[in-house]
N, C-alpha and C positions, 0 to 999 in steps of 0.2 A: 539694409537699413530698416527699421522697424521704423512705425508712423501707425498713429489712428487717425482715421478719417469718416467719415459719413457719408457713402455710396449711394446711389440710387440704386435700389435693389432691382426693379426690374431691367436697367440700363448694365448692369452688371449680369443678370441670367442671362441677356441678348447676347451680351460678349460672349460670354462663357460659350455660345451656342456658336456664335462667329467663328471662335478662335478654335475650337476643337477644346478648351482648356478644361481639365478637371479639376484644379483648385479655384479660386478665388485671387491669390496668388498668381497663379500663372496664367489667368484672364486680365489682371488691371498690368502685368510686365507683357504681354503679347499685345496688348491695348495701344500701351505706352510706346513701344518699339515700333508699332504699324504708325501711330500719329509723326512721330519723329521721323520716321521712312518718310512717307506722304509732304512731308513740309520741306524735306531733304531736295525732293523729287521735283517738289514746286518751285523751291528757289533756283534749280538747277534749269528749271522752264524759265524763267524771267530772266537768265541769261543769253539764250538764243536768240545768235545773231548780235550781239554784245562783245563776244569776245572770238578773235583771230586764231584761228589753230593754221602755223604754217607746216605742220608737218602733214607728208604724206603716208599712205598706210602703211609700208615698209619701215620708215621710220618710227612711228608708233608700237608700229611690231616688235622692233628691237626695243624699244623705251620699257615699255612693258616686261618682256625679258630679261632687261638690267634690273628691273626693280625697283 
């Protein structure tokens, strides 16, 4: 999807520096994907200890397995 927007340019060279990224481009998508991980990751912490898993590893192993 194309979009214009108004970057902070030097918040944008940090990334670029962060992400390994050589466009502009592929620093505000490697950005975007690391923020989305990160809140993924958070919400999955605010569950612990919240919810019941009654299976054991064996079981899991196979679940996994099936797909």
């Amino acid at each position: 999807m194309r979009t214009t927007i108004d970057v902070n340019e030097g918040l944008l060279r940090r990334a670029k520096e962060l992400t390994g990224a050589k466009t502009m481009r592929e620093a505000v998508n490697r950005s975007l994907e690391e923020t989305v991980r990160h809140r993924e990751i958070q919400a999955l912490r605010g569950m612990f200890g919240k919810v019941r898993l009654r299976w054991n590893l064996k079981e899991f192993l196979e679940f996994r397995r099936r797909g």
